[in-house]
N, C-alpha and C positions, 0 to 999 in steps of 0.2 A: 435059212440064215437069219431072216428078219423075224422069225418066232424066236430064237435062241437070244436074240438083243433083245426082245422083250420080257423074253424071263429073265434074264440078267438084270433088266431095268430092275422088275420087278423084285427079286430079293434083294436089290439096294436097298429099294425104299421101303420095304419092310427092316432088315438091318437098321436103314437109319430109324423107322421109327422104333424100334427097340431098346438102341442107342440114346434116344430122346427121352424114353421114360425112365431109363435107366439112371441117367444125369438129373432129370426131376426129381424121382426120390431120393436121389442123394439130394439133390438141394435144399428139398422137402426136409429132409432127416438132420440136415445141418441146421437148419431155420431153427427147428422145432426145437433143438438142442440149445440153440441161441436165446430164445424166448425163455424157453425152461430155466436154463444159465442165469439169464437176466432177473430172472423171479426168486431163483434160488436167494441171489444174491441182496435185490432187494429188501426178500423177509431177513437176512441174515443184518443188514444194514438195520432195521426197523427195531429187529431182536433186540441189537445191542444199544442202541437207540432206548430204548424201553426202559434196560436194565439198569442205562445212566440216572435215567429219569426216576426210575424206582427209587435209586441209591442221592439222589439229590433230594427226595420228598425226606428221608430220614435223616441227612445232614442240614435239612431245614427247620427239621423239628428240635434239634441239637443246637441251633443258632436262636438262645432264646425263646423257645415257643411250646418248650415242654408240657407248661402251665397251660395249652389250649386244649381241644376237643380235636381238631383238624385240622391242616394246611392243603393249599394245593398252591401248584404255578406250571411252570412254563419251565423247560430246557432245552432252546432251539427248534428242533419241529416236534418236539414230544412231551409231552404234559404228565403231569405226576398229582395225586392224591394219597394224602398221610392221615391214617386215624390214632389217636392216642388214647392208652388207656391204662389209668394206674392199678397196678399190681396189689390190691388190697388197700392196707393202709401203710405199707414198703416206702423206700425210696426209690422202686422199682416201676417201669413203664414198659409194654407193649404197645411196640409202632408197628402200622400193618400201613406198607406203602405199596403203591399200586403205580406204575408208568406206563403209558401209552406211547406208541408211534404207530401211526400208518391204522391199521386193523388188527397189531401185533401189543400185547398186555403181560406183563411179567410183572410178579408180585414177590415182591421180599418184606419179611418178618424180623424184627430185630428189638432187642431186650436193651433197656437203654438204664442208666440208674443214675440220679441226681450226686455231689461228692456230698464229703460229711460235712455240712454245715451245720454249727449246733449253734446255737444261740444262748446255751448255756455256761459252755467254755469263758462267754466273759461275763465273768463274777465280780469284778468290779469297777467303778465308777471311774478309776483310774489305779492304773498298774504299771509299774517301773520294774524295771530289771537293776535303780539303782536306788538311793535315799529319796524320798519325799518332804522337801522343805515347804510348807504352809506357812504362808506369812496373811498380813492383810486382814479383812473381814472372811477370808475364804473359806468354804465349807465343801464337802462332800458328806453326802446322803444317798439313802437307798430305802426300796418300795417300805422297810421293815422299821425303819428309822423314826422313834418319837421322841418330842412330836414330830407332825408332818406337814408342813415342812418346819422344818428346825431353822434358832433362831443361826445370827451370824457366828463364823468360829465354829460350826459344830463339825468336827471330823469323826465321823462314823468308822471305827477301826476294822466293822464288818464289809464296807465298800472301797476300803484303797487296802492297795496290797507292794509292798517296797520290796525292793531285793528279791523279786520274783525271776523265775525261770519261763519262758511262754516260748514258741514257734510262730513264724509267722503263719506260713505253712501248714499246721496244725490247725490254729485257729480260724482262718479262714477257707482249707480246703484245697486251695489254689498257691502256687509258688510265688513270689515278687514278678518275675516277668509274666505270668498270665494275668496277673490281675492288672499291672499297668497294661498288658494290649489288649485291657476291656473298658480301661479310662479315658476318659477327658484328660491332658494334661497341659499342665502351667507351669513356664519356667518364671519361676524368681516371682512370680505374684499367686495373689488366691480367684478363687473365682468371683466375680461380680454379681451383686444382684441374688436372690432367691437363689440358689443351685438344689440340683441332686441329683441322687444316681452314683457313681463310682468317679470321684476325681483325683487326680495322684500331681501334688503341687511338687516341684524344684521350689526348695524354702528360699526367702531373701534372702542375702547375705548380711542386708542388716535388719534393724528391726521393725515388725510392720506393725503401722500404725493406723491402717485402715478396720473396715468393718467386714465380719466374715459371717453371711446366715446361709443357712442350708440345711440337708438332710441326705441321708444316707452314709456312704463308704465314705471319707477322707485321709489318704495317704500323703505324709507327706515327708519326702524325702530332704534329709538335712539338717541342721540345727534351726529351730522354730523358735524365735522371738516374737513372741506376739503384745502389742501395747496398745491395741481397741479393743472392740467388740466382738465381743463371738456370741453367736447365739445358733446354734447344731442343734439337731436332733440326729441319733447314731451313732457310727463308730469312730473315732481318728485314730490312727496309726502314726505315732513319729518314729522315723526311722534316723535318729539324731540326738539332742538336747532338746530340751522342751522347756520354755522360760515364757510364763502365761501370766499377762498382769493387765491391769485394766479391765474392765467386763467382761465378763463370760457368762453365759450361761450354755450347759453341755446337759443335755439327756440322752444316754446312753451308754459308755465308755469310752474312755482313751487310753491308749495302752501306749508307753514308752520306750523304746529299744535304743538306750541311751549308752555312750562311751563309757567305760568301768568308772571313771575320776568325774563325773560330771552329774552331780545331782538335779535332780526335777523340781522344779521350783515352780509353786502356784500362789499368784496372790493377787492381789486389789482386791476388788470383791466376786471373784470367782463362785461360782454356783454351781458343783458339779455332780448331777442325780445320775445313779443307776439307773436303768430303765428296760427292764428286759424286752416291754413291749417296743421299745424305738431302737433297740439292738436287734429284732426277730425283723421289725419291718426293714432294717438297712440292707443285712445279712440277703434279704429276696433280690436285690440288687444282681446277685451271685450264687444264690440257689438252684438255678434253671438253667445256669449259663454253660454251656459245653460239656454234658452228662457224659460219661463215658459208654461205649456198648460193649454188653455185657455178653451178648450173643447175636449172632447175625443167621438166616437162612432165606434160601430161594425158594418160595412156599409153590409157586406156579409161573 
């Protein structure tokens, strides 16, 4: 009787240890699924991590930076590296961007191409879509113009151009709202001091008689009365009337986009030169700025 209770014991506790390994490997086998899970998920995290990061080196190089060699930065925990490289002599770029997370590296390739900016399109010193009244000492000239520079009164008929047709659009590349959300703007005054770069003024409503110097883009939305100084290098835009007296001196072009009934009027002693070379260096203002991509792919 007491052999039969110890075999009994005995394949208990075999049973249970049986039992015991059996529960281990499962637990074993869950663990290990856990860990695995965990990891999957991680690289899956890092992946797309990466892929942000790639695609943020390429919208870095499009903010501006076209004109470099390389960018890199930072996107939360994962870092990105951009090389640029112009397409011949195109308006075309290959960006090869590179982002990182973790030990996880994903590479995207993407064709990017500058808009049409020509700096030829403006052929003269000033252009109206309406009449061109010249009173005053006033002159416009251009690079071709003798002599050079010419005396007062001299209206060069090769560098103003009246009752023209122009886009704005066209000419610059970019529509009136993108190029105001690339400006500086001023309501109701001009900028202060030295300026440049892309500025877009709300014109006074009456007449200003302050001093305006600078260089590059000048937009300036409104009827423009001007009765100080100007002295630009670049482009102005009125998107208005245009009524210029007092001192001026402009190198570059101004183009007028004036009411049908409302003539251009330039006088005092206005000085207005053509200037292809300070019309090309404005234009770089917006040359670079927000390329389009022409093709995108996920190279690795």
């Amino acid at each position: 009787m007491n052999d039969i209770v110890r075999d009994n014991r005995g394949m208990v506790l075999v049973l249970s240890f049986f039992v015991i390994l059996i529960l281990a490997g499962l637990a074993s086998s869950f663990y290990y699924k856990q860990i695995n899970h965990m990891f999957l998920v991680r690289r899956y995290i890092n992946s797309t991590r990466a892929l942000w990061a790639a695609e943020a080196g390429i919208q870095d190089v499009r903010d501006n930076k076209l004109n470099g060699s390389s960018v890199s930065g930072t996107v939360g925990n994962a870092n990105y590296t951009a090389t640029i490289n112009r397409i011949g002599l195109t308006n075309y770029y290959q960006v090869v961007s590179q982002g990182t997370a973790g030990n996880i590296t994903r590479v995207v390739k993407a064709v990017v191409s500058t808009r049409d900016v020509d700096s030829n399109k403006f052929k003269y010193g000033i252009e109206s879509n309406v009449d061109i009244i010249f009173k005053g000492s006033s002159k416009v000239w251009g690079e071709n113009t003798t002599p050079n520079p010419p005396p007062a009164k001299t209206r060069d008929p090769n560098y103003y151009k009246e009752n023209s047709i122009f886009s704005f659009a066209d000419l610059f590349g970019f529509s009136t709202t993108e190029i105001k959300s690339l400006s500086n703007i001023y309501n109701q005054t001009f900028p202060s001091g030295n300026f440049s770069g892309i500025n877009w003024v709300i014109a006074p409503k009456t007449r200003f008689t302050g001093n305006v110097y600078g260089s590059g883009i000048l937009i300036i939305e409104g009827d423009c009365r001007i009765a100080g100084t100007i002295n630009f290098d670049g482009v102005i835009y009125v998107m208005g009337e245009l009524d210029m007296s007092g001192t001026s001196f402009v190198n570059g072009s101004i183009l007028v986009e004036s009411a049908a009934n409302v003539d251009t009027t330039v006088s005092g002693t206005a000085d207005i030169q053509h200037n292809y070379t300070k019309i090309s260096q404005a234009l770089d203002n917006i040359r670079f700025r927000s390329p389009r991509i022409v093709s995108w792919e996920e190279v690795r």
